[in-house]
Structure formats: structure tokens, C-alpha cells
C-alpha positions in Angstrom: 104.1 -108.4 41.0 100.4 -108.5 41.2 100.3 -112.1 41.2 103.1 -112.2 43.9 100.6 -110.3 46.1 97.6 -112.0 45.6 99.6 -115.7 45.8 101.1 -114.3 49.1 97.5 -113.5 50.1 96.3 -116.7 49.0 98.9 -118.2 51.4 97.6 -116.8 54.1 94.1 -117.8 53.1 95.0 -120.9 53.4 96.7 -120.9 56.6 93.1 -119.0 58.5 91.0 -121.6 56.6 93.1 -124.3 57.9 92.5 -122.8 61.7 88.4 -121.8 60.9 88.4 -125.6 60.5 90.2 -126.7 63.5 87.3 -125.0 65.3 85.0 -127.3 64.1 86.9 -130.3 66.0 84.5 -131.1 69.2 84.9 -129.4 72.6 86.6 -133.5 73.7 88.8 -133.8 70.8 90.6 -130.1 71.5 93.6 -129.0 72.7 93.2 -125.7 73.1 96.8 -124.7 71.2 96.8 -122.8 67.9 99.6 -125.3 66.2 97.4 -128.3 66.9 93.9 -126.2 65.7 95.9 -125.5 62.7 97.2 -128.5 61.6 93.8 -130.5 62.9 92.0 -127.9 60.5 94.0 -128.9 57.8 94.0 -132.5 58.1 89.6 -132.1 58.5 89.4 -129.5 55.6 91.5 -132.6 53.3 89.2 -135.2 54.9 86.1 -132.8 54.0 87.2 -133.0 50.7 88.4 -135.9 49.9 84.5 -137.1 50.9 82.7 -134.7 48.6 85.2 -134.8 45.6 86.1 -138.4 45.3 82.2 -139.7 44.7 82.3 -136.4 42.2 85.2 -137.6 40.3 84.2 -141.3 40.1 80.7 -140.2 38.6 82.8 -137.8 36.2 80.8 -134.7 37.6 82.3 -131.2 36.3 84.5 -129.3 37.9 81.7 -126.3 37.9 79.8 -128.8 39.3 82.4 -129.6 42.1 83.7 -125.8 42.6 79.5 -125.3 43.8 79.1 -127.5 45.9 82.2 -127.2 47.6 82.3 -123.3 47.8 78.8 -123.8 49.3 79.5 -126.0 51.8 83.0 -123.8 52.7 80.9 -121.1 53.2 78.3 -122.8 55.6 81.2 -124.3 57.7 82.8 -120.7 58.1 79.4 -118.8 59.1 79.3 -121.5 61.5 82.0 -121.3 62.6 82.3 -117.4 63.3 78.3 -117.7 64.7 78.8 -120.6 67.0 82.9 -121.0 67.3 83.8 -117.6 67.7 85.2 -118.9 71.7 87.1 -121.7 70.3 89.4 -119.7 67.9 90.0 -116.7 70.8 91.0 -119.5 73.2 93.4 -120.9 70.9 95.0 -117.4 69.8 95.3 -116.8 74.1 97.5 -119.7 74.3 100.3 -118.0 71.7 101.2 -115.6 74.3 103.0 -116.1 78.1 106.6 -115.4 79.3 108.9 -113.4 77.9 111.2 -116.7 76.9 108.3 -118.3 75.6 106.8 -114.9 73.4 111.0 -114.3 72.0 110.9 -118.1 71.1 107.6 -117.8 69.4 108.6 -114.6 67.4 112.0 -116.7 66.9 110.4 -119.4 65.0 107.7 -117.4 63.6 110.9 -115.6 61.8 112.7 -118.9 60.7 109.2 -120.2 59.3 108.2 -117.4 57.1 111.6 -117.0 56.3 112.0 -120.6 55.1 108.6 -120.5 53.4 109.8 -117.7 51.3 113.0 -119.0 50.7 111.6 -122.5 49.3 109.0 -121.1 47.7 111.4 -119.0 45.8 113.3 -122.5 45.1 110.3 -124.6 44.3 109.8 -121.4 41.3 113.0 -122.4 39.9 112.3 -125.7 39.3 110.6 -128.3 37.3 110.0 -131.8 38.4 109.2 -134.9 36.8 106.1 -135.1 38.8 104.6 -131.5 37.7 102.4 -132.1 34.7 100.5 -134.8 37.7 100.3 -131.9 40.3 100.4 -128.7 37.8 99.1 -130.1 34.1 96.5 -132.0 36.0 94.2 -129.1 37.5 95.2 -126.9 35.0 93.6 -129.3 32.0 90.5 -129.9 34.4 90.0 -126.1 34.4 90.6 -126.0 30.6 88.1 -129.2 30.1 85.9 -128.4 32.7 86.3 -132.1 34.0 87.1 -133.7 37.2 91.2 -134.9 36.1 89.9 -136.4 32.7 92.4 -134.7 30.4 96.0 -136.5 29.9 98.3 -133.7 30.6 100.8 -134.5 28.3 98.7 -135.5 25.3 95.1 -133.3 26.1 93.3 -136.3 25.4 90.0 -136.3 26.6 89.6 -139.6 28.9 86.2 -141.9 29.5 87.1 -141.6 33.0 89.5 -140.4 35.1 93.1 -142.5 35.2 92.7 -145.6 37.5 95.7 -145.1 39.2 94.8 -141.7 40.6 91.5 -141.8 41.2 91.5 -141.9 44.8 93.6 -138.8 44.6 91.9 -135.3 44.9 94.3 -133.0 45.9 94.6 -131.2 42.5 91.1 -130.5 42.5 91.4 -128.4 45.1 93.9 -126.2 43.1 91.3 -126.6 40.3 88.7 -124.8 42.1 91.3 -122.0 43.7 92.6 -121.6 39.5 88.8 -121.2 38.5 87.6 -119.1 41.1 90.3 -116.8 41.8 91.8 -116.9 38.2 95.4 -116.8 39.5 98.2 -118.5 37.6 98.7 -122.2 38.1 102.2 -121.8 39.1 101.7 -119.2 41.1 99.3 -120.5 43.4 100.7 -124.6 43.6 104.6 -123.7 44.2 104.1 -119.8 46.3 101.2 -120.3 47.9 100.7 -123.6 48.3 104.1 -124.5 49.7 104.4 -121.3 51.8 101.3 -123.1 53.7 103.0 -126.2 54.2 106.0 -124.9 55.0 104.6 -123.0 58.1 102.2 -126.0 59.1 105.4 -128.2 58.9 107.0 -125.5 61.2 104.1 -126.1 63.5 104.4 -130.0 63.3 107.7 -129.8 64.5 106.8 -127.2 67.4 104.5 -129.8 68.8 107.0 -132.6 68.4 109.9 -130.1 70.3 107.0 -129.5 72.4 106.6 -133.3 73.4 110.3 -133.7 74.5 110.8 -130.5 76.4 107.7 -129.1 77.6 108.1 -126.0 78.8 111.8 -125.2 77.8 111.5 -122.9 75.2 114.7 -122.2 74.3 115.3 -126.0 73.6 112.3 -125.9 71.7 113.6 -123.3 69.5 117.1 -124.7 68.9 114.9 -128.4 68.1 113.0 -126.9 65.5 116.0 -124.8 64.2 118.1 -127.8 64.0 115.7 -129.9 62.3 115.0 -127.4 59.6 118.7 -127.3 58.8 118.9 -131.4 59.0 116.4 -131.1 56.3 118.0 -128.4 54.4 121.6 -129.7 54.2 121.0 -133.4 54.4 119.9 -134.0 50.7 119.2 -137.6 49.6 117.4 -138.5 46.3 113.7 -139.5 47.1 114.2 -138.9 50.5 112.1 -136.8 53.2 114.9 -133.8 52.3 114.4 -133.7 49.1 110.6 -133.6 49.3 110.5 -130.9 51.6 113.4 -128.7 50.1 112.1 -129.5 46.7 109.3 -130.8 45.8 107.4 -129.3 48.9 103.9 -128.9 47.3 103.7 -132.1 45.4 100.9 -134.9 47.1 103.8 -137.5 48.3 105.9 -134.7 49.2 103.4 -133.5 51.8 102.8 -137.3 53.4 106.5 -137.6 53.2 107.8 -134.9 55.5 104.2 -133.1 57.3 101.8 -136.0 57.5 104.7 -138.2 59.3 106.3 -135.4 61.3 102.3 -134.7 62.8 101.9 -138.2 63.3 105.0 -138.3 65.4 103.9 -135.5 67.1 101.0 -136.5 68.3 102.3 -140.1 69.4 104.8 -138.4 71.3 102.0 -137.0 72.9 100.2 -140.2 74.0 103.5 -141.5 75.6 103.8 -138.4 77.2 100.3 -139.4 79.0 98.7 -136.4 77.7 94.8 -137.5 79.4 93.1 -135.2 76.7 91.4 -137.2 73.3 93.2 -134.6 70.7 96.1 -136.6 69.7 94.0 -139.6 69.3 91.7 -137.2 67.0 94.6 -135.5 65.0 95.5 -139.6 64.2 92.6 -140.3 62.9 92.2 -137.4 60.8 95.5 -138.3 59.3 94.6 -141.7 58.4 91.0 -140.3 56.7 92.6 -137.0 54.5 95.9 -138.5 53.3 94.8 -140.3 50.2 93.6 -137.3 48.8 97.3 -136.5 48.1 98.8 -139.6 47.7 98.4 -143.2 47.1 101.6 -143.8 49.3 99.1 -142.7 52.5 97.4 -146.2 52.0 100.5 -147.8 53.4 102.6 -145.0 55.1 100.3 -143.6 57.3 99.3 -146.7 58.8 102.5 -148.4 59.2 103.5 -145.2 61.0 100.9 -144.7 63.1 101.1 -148.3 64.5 104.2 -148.7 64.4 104.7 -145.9 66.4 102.0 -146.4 69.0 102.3 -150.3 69.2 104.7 -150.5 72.0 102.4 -148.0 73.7 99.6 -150.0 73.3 101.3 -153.4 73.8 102.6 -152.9 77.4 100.7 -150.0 79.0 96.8 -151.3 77.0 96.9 -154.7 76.5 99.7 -155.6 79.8 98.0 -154.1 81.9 94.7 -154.5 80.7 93.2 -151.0 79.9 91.4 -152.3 76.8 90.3 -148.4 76.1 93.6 -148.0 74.4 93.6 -151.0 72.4 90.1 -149.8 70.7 91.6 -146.0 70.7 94.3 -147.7 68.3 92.3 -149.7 66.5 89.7 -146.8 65.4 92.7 -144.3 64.5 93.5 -147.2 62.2 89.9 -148.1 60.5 90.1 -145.0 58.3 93.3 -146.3 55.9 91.8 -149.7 56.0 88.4 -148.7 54.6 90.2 -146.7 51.8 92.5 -149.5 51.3 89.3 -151.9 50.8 87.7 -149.1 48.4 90.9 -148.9 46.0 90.5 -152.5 45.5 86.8 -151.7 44.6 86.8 -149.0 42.4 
């Protein structure tokens, strides 16, 4: 029970850390809106890491070492933001509220999200994947080792270095650092907390992307969002978007699978709409910079979906028409996966 607390907590630690860093976005790249801080948080506090852990675990620094520096340079970013941010995070939290239809469809989905979050984490409990000794074993032997992912789960062989194939991949340091500092149980923390947290982030994903096609129609909005969730839950498919968010919700892939494409979508939908503010073009970017610290599959998916996505956009009203500021907007939201696609050839 005590653990089911504190991983409930945890989850909710999560979620405010996630909006503390939205804050730190610019004053331009802002929308204003507490989904989009929230998710824009997350997708910076990945990037953040990703850049101070990957040159960590390349050097094969400890994870004492790592858990330091990093809980050092959380804690600067959050006394800045409280000292210097304190506007942006009120501003967003005003936006949550307005009409009545609007405030019953917020409490509506707020209900269906936590709800769902508890439901799959209940279901994620039950289950073991094949994948779980990468996203479980792993930060669980680097805690044990005190390395940066250089134990082989399944044998506990102590490695030179860490495995090739994931060494881009720093997601499950993360959890490392939470197991270490907080002491609370592996499972506990990776399928509760973790996936409660993406859960509701997902929730907000989808919010912004019903927000895209119907504006201010909150009732449509709701029944979008509703719909979708059941899509997901009922429309099983092995390997497919479904299954990753039904069942294997906190697992890296997982997470590119059905949040990092259902943001990206949001936020194109956003630049067709004609929305003049930079934040969509900033939430893109982001994507394409914190993704390979959960999965390799961001090298290729992110990209392809971002430019897919916004090439017709940029085709006929950018290049057609010559307004050459969108072509460079879509070529610098695309820099980031090509830069770590150049460095996994390197390293």
C-alpha cells in the first residue's frame, strides 16, 4: 500500500515537473495553454536529458555520477523557474477555466484520463513483456552496478561498455536515478507511475489534436477524445499503436508509437490551421531532439512523420507561393533527427 501511494505521488511528480519545464520554453515559442506547456515540458525535460546523459554513458561515467549532476541541474531549472517563471505557469493554469460547456468538458476528460491511467496501469501490473528486462532489468542492474546500462540483464555480466545497439537510448536512466534516489520498487515506479504520466499527457495530445478540428466546440472535443481512447482500447492489433498504448504503455517504442506521433499530429494540425504563433513549430522540434532517448525507432519515425505531414503544407502554401520562411521553419524542425542520425553512425 505504501508503495501504491508514493508511486501515485511519483506520478504526479512527474506530471508538475513536466509543466515547471514547459515554462522554461521562451515568451515566442509559447502558447499560453496548460496541455501544450505540459507536453512541451516533457518533450524539453527528455531533450535535457538525453544531452547530459548520452556523453555520460558513452564515457561509462557512474550512475552516482549521473544522478549528481542531473539532480543538480533539476534543481537549478526549478528555482528558476519558480523565481523568474512564476507568470508563465499562472497564465497557463487561467486558460483551464471558461464556460460552463467548456469547464463540464474539461472535468469530463479529466475523469476519462485518470480513470484510464488507473485502469492501464492496473493492466500494465499484470503483465510481463518480452521487452521488460530492456526497460525494467536495465535500470534496475545499473542501480545494482552502479553503471550507466553496463550490466546484461539477463546474464549480470559486467560489460566494457554499454551495448552498441542502445547506446543512444537513455530513457532507463532516468528510472535509474528515480530507483536510487527515491528507493521505490522498480515495478512500481516504471508500470504505475510512469504510465499513469503518459497516459494523461497522451490524453492531452489528443485534446490538442480535437482542439485543431473543432475549435471551440467542446462537446465535440469531448466525444473526439472519448472515441479515440476506445479506438485504441478495442482495436487491438499485434505491434500496433493499440497494443503499445493498452499494453506496453511505458516501454521507450511504446511512447514514440502512440504520444510522440499523436503530439506531432497535433501540432501540424495546428500549422494548417494557420495558427500565426511559433509554438507548434517549437513542440516539432523538440520532438525530433528528445525522442531517441526512448527509442531508436525515433531516428526514422519522427522524421518521416513530421515531414510527411507538413510537406504539402510546405509545398504549396511555402514554396508555391514563395514564403521561403516556412521552407527553413521545416527544415530546422527537421535538423535535430538528422544530427542524431549522423551521430549513430559515429559512435
Amino acid at each position: 500500500m505504501t508503495n501504491m501511494i508514493m508511486g501515485t505521488l511519483l506520478a504526479v511528480g512527474y506530471l508538475v515537473m513536466f509543466w515547471l519545464f514547459g515554462a522554461l520554453v521562451p515568451e515566442k515559442f509559447q502558447s499560453g495553454k496548460f496541455p501544450v506547456m505540459c507536453i512541451n515540458g516533457f518533450l524539453l525535460y527528455y531533450t535535457l536529458f538525453e544531452i547530459v546523459a548520452f556523453p555520460m554513458k558513452y564515457l561509462c561515467c557512474s550512475l552516482k555520477q549521473l544522478t549528481v549532476i542531473w539532480g543538480c541541474l533539476l534543481i537549478l531549472l526549478v528555482l528558476f523557474v519558480i523565481w523568474k517563471r512564476r507568470r508563465v505557469l499562472a497564465d497557463s493554469v487561467r486558460t483551464i477555466p471558461g464556460s460552463m460547456q467548456k469547464n463540464i468538458s474539461v472535468l469530463i476528460l479529466l475523469l476519462v484520463a485518470v480513470g484510464l491511467a488507473v485502469l492501464l496501469g492496473f493492466n500494465i501490473n499484470t503483465l510481463s513483456t518480452y521487452d521488460s528486462n530492456n526497460y525494467i532489468g536495465l535500470p534496475v542492474a545499473s542501480v545494482y552496478s552502479n553503471t550507466l546500462d553496463r550490466v546484461a540483464p539477463y546474464s549480470g555480466v559486467l560489460l566494457k561498455a554499454p551495448e552498441q545497439f542502445y547506446i543512444m537510448n537513455t530513457d532507463t536512466l532516468q528510472s535509474a536515478i528515480v530507483y536510487q534516489v527515491l528507493n521505490i520498487h522498480p515495478l512500481m515506479e516504471r508500470k504505475w507511475s510512469f504510465t499513469i504520466a503518459m497516459v494523461i499527457l497522451f490524453e492531452m495530445g489528443l485534446y490538442q489534436c480535437a482542439n485543431g478540428f473543432f475549435k471551440k466546440k467542446e462537446a465535440e472535443k469531448t466525444v473526439f477524445v472519448i472515441l479515440a481512447d476506445l479506438v485504441l482500447l478495442f482495436s487491438y492489433s499485434l505491434g500496433g499503436v493499440s497494443q503499445y498504448f493498452a499494453y506496453r504503455t511505458y516501454e521507450g517504442k511504446a511512447i514514440i508509437a502512440y504520444l510522440y506521433m499523436t503530439v506531432i499530429f497535433g501540432f501540424c494540425l495546428a500549422i494548417y490551421r494557420k495558427e500565426t504563433s511559433l509554438w507548434p513549430w517549437c513542440g516539432l522540434f523538440l520532438c525530433g531532439t528528445g525522442g531517441i532517448a526512448f527509442s531508436n525507432s525515433a531516428l526514422f519515425i519522427v522524421p518521416c512523420m513530421i515531414g510527411a505531414t507538413l510537406f504539402p503544407y510546405v509545398l504549396c502554401d511555402g514554396i508555391l507561393k514563395r514564403q521561403w520562411h516556412l521552407l527553413k521553419r521545416y527544415i530546422i524542425v527537421l535538423l535535430p533527427s538528422v544530427f542524431w542520425m549522423l551521430l549513430s553512425y559515429l559512435v
